[in-house]
KOLSESE-518547 format. One record per residue (C-alpha): x, y, z; residue in one letter; residue number from 0. Coordinates in steps of 0.02 Angstrom, whole numbers, plus 50000, padded with zeros to 5 digits. Each point is the difference from the previous one (the first is absolute). Last residue first. Example, Ala and Ser with C-alpha at 12.3 -4.5 7.8 and 13.67 -1.06 7.14 Angstrom:
% residues 2
<r <50684,49947,50357>,'S',1>
<r <49931,49828,50033>,'A',0>
//
This chain:
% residues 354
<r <49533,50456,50363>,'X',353>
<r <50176,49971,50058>,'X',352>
<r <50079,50134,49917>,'X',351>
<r <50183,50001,50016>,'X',350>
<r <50087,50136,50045>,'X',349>
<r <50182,50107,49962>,'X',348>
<r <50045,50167,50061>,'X',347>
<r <50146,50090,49910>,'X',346>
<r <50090,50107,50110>,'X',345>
<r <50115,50161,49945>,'X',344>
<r <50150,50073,50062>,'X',343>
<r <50079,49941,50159>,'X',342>
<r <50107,50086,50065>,'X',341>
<r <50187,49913,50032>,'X',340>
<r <50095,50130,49938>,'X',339>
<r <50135,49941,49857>,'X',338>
<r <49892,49858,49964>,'X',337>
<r <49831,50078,49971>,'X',336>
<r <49850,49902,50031>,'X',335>
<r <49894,49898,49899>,'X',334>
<r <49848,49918,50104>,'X',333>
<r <49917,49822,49985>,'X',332>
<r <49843,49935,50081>,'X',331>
<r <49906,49840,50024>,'X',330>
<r <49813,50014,50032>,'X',329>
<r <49861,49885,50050>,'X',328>
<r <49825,50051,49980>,'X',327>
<r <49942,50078,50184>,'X',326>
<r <49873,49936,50100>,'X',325>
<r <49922,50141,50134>,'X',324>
<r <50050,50156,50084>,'X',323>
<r <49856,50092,50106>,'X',322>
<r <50016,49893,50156>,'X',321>
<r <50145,49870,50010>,'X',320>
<r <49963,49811,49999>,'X',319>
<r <50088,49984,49810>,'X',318>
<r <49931,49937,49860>,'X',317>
<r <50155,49899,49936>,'X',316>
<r <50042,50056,49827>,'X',315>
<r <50181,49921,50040>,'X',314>
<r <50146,50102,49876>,'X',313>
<r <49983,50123,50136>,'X',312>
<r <50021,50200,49961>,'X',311>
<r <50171,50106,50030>,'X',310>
<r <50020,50129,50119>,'X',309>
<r <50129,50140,49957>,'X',308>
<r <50090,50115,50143>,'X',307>
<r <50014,50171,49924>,'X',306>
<r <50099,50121,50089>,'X',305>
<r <49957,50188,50000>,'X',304>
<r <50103,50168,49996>,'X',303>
<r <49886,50191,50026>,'X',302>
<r <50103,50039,50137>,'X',301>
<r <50051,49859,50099>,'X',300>
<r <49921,49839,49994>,'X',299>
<r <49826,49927,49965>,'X',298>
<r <49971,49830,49989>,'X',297>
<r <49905,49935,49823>,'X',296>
<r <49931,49815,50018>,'X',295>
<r <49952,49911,49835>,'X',294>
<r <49863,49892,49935>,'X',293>
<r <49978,49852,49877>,'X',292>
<r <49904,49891,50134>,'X',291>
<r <50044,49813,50076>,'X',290>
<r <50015,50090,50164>,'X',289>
<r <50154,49904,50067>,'X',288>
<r <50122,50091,49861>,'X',287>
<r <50155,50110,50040>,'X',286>
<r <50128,50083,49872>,'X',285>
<r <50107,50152,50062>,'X',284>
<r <50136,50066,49865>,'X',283>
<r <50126,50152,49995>,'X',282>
<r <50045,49984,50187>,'X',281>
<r <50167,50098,50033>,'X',280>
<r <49946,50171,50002>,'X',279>
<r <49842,49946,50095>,'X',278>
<r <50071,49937,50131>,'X',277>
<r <49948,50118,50148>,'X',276>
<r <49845,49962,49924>,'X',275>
<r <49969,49822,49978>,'X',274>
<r <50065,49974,50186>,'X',273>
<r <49876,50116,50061>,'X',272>
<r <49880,49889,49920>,'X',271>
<r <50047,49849,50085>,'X',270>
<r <50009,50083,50163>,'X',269>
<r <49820,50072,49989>,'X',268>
<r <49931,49841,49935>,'X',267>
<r <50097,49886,50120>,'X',266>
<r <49941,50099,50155>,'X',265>
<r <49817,50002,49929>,'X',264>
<r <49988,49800,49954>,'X',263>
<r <50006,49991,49820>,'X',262>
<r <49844,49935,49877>,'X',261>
<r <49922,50186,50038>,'X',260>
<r <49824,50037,49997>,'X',259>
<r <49939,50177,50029>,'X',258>
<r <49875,49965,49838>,'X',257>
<r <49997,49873,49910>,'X',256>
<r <50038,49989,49843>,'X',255>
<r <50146,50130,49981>,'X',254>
<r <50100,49874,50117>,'X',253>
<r <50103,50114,50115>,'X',252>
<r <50191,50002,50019>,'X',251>
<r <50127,49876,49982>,'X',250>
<r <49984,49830,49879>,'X',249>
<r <49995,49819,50037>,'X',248>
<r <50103,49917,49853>,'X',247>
<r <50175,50081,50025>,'X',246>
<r <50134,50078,49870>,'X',245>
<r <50093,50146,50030>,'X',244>
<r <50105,50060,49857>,'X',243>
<r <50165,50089,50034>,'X',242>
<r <50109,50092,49918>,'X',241>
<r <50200,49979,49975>,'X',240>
<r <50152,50150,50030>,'X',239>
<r <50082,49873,50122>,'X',238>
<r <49984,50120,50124>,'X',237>
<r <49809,50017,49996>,'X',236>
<r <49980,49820,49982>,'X',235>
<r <50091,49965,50168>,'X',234>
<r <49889,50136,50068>,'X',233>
<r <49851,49903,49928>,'X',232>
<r <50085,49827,50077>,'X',231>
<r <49998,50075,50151>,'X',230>
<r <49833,50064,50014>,'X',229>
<r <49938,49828,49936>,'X',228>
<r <50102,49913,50148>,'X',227>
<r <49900,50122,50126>,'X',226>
<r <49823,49982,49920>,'X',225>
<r <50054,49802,49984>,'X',224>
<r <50057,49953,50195>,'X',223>
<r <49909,49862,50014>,'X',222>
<r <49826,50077,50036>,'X',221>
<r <50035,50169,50054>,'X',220>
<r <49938,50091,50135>,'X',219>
<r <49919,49808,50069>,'X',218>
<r <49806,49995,50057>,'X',217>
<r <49911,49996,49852>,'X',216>
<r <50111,49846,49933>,'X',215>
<r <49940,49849,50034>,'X',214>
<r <49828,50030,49990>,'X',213>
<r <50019,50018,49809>,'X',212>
<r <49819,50044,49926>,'X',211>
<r <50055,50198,50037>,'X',210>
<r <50115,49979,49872>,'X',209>
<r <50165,50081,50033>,'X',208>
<r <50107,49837,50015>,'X',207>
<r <49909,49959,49812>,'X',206>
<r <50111,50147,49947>,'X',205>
<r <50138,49858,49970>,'X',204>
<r <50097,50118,49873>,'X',203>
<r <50110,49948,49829>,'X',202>
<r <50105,50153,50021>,'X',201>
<r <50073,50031,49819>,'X',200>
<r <50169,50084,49991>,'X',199>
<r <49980,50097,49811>,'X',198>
<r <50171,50020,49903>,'X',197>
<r <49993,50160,49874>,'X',196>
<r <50014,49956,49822>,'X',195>
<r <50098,50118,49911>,'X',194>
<r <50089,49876,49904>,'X',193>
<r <49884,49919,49965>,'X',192>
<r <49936,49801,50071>,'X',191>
<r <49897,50015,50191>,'X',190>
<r <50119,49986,50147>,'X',189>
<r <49867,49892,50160>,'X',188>
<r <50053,50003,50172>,'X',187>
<r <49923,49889,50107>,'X',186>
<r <49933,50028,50177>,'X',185>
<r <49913,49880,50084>,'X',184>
<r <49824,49969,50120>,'X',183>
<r <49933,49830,50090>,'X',182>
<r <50099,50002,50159>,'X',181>
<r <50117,49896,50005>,'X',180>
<r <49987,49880,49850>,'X',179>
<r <49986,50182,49920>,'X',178>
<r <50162,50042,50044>,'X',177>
<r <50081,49857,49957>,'X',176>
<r <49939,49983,49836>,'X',175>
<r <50063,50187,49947>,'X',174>
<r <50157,49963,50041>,'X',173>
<r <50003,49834,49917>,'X',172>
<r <49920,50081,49826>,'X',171>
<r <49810,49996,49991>,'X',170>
<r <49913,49989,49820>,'X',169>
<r <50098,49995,49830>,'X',168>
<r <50122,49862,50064>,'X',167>
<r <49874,49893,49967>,'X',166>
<r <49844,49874,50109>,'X',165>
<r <50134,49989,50143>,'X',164>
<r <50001,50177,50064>,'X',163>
<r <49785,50018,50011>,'X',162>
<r <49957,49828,50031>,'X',161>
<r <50133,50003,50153>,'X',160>
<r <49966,50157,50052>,'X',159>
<r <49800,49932,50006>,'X',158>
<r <50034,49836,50120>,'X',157>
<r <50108,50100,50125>,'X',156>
<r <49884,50152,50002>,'X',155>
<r <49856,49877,49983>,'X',154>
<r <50079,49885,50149>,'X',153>
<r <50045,50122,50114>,'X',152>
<r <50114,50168,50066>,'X',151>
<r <49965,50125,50094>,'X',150>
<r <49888,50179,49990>,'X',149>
<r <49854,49863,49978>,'X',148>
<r <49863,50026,49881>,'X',147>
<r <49812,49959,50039>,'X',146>
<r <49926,50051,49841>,'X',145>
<r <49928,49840,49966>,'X',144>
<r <50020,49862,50118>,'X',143>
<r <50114,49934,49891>,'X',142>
<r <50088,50143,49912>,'X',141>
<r <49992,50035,49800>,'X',140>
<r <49829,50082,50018>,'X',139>
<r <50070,50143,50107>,'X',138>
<r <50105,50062,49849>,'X',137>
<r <50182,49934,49958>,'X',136>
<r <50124,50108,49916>,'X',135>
<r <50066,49940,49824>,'X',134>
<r <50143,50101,49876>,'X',133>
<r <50039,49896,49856>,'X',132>
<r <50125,50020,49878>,'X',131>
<r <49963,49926,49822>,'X',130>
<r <50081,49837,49907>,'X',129>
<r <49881,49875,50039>,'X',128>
<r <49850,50101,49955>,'X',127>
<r <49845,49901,49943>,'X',126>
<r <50046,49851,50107>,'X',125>
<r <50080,50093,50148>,'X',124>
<r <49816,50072,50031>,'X',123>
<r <49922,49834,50007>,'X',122>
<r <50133,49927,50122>,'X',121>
<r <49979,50140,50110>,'X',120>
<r <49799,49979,49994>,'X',119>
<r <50008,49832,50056>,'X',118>
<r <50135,50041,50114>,'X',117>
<r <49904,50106,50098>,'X',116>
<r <49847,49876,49970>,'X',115>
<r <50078,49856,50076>,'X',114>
<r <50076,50108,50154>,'X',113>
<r <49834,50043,50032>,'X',112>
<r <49949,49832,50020>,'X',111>
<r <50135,49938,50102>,'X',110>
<r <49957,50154,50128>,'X',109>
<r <49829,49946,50010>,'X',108>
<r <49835,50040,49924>,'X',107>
<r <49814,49936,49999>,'X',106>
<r <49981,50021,50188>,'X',105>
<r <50088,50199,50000>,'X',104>
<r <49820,50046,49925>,'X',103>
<r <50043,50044,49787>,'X',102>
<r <50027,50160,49901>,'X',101>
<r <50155,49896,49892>,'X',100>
<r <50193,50002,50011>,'X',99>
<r <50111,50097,49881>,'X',98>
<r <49990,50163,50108>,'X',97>
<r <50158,50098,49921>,'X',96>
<r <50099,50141,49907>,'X',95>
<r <50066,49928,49847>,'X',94>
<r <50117,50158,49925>,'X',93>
<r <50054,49927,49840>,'X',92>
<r <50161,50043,49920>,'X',91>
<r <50092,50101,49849>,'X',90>
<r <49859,49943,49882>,'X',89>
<r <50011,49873,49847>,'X',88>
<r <49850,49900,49973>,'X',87>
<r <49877,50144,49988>,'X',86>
<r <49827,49973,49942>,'X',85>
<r <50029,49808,49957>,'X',84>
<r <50090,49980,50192>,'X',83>
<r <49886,50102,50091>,'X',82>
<r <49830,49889,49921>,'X',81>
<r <50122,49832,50032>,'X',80>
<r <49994,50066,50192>,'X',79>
<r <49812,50040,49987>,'X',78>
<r <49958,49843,49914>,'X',77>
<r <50092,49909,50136>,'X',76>
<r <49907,50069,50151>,'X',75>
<r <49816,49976,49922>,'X',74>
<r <50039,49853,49943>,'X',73>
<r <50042,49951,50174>,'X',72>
<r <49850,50053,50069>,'X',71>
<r <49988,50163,50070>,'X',70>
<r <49887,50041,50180>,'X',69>
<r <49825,49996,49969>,'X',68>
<r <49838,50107,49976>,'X',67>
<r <50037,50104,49860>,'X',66>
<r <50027,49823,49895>,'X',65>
<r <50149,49898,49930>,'X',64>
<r <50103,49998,49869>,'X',63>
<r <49928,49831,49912>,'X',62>
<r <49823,50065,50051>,'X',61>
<r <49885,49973,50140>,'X',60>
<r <49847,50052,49945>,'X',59>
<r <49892,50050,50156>,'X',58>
<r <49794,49942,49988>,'X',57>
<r <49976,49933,50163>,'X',56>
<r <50062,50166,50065>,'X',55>
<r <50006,50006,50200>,'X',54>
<r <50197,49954,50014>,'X',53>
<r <50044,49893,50132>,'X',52>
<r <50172,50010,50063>,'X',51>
<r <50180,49925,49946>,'X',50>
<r <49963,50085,49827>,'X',49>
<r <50078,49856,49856>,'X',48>
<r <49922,49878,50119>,'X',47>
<r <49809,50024,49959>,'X',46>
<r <49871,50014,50128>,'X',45>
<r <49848,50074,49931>,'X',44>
<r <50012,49912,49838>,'X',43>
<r <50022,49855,50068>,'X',42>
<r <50151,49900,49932>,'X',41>
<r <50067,49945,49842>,'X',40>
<r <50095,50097,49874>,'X',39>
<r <50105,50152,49980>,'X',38>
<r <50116,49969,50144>,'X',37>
<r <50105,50126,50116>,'X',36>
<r <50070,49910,50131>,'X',35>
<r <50175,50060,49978>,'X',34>
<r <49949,50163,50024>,'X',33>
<r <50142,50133,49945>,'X',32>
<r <50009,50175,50081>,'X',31>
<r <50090,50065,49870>,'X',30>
<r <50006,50193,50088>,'X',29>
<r <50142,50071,49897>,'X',28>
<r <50087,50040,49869>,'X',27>
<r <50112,50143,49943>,'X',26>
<r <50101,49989,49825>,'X',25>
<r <50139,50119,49969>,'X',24>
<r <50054,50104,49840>,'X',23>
<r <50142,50102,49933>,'X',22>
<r <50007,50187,49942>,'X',21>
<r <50168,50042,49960>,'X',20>
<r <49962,50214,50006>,'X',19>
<r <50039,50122,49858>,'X',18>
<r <49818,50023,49947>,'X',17>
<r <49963,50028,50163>,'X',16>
<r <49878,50116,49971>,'X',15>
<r <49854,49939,50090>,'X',14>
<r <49971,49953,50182>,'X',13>
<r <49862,49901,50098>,'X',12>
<r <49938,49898,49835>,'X',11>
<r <49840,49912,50073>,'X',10>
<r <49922,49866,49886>,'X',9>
<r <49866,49888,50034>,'X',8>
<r <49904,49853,49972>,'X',7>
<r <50108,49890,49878>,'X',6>
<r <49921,49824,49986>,'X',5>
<r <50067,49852,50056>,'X',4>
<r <49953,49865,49871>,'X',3>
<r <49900,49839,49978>,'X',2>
<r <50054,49883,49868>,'X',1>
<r <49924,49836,50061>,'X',0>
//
């Protein structure tokens, strides 16, 4: 079945830069892959490919799944061959988390999650075996969900080693170690021209700031990453490099809903402060979590803003939350300028599931 990702949007941020290298990036996010999911058999009021009853006797469930479910694997692999026919050759991909399925804590388990992380990793270094990867985990790749520990365990253990041993295009030793630690890294990445500017990417564990994590509400700073990413921006700074941030729960306020933050208070006022007294160094923020094509803006000094970009779900999941609804899934890809960092434009791609 030929089905393609259509293109939904396109925002160009800056023009004239006729002399700029403009390169490209995939982001991706929000799989959320149901292994259950079945087309056949079953009561219609109680079919598996949902994990909960669904009132509409008459619901086509379709090769790619349905507005009421969590992605089936077609669904997941069509989008990764979709980014790889549109545009087989970027930089890297930003992959920014929550593999795992909207299920109770009974249906899952930590070997089960682990299955579908490297499900999905295996799928993705398929269709590009060649390109850098930058993952971060979201609070659906953590068995019980979102409860991450500031210490190390079995999915950071289990996941660094999917993510170092599947090429030498994902996690390098350093960066491997870290995250078995704690669940974040640093990598710095040189793009090709020779005015290229390197970028250090911070591949984030903002699920420590959730307010689902009960581990964490209490501690200043969940293993040590708001001070480690200072230092590595000053490092950055020095080394004449920028910085993207990459995390799947984002800061701030979700435009949906209102006063409603996904970050406990303390962790959303330090986290943002931290975007700001950075923002000379960070040229890039990518997030996800709200399966939306959105954005943040945070105001600075003067009449200066940052941009922190949200990318939508490949799931269509319905989900629970008031006023926001199924989605139909999305992959994205932005061109940015190599010799600054910014990026420049973002192409916004969908399939309709109708």
């Amino acid at each position: 079945c030929d089905v393609m990702f259509a293109v939904a949007s396109s925002l160009v941020f800056f023009l004239g830069f006729a002399r700029a290298e403009l390169r490209s990036f995939w982001q991706v996010t929000d799989f959320h892959l149901d292994l259950n999911y079945t087309q056949i058999g079953g009561d219609p009021f109680d079919r598996k490919m949902c994990h909960k009853t669904v009132s509409d006797s008459n619901l086509t469930l379709g090769t790619f799944g349905n507005y009421h479910c969590d992605a089936p694997w077609a669904l997941v692999e069509h989008a990764i061959a979709g980014m790889a026919k549109i545009d087989p050759n970027p930089d890297f991909i930003i992959w920014t988390g929550d593999d795992g399925p909207h299920v109770p804590a009974s249906e899952l388990n930590t070997q089960k999650v682990l299955r579908i992380i490297s499900d999905v990793t295996n799928a993705l270094l398929r269709y590009f075996p060649t390109t850098k990867f930058f993952p971060v985990l979201g609070n659906h790749d953590y068995y019980p969900t979102g409860a991450m520990p500031p210490e190390p365990n079995t999915i950071y253990e289990e996941v660094g080693n999917f993510w170092s041993n599947s090429s030498s295009h994902w996690l390098g030793s350093k960066e491997t170690a870290l995250f078995k630690k704690y669940g974040y890294y640093s990598s710095v990445y040189t793009p090709s021209g020779s005015k290229a500017q390197p970028i250090r990417m911070l591949g984030l564990n903002t699920v420590y700031y959730y307010t689902q994590d009960k581990l964490t509400g209490n501690i200043s700073d969940p293993g040590g990453q708001l001070e480690w990413a200072e230092s590595e921006c000053t490092s950055a700074r020095k080394n004449g490099e920028k910085v993207f941030v990459i995390g799947h729960v984002p800061p701030g306020v979700f435009e949906r809903l209102r006063n409603y933050s996904w970050f406990y208070p303390q962790f959303n006022s330090k986290f943002i402060d931290f975007l700001k007294r950075n923002a000379d160094v960070i040229s890039g923020r990518f997030f996800a979590h709200e399966h939306s094509d959105t954005f943040r803006v945070i105001q600075e000094a003067g009449d200066l803003a940052s941009v922190l970009f949200l990318a939508p779900a490949v799931t269509p999941w319905n989900t629970s939350l008031p006023g926001v609804g199924p989605n139909n899934p999305g992959i994205r890809l932005y061109d940015y300028d190599t010799e600054t960092g910014e990026v420049i434009d973002i192409r916004q791609y969908w399939l309709n599931l109708t």
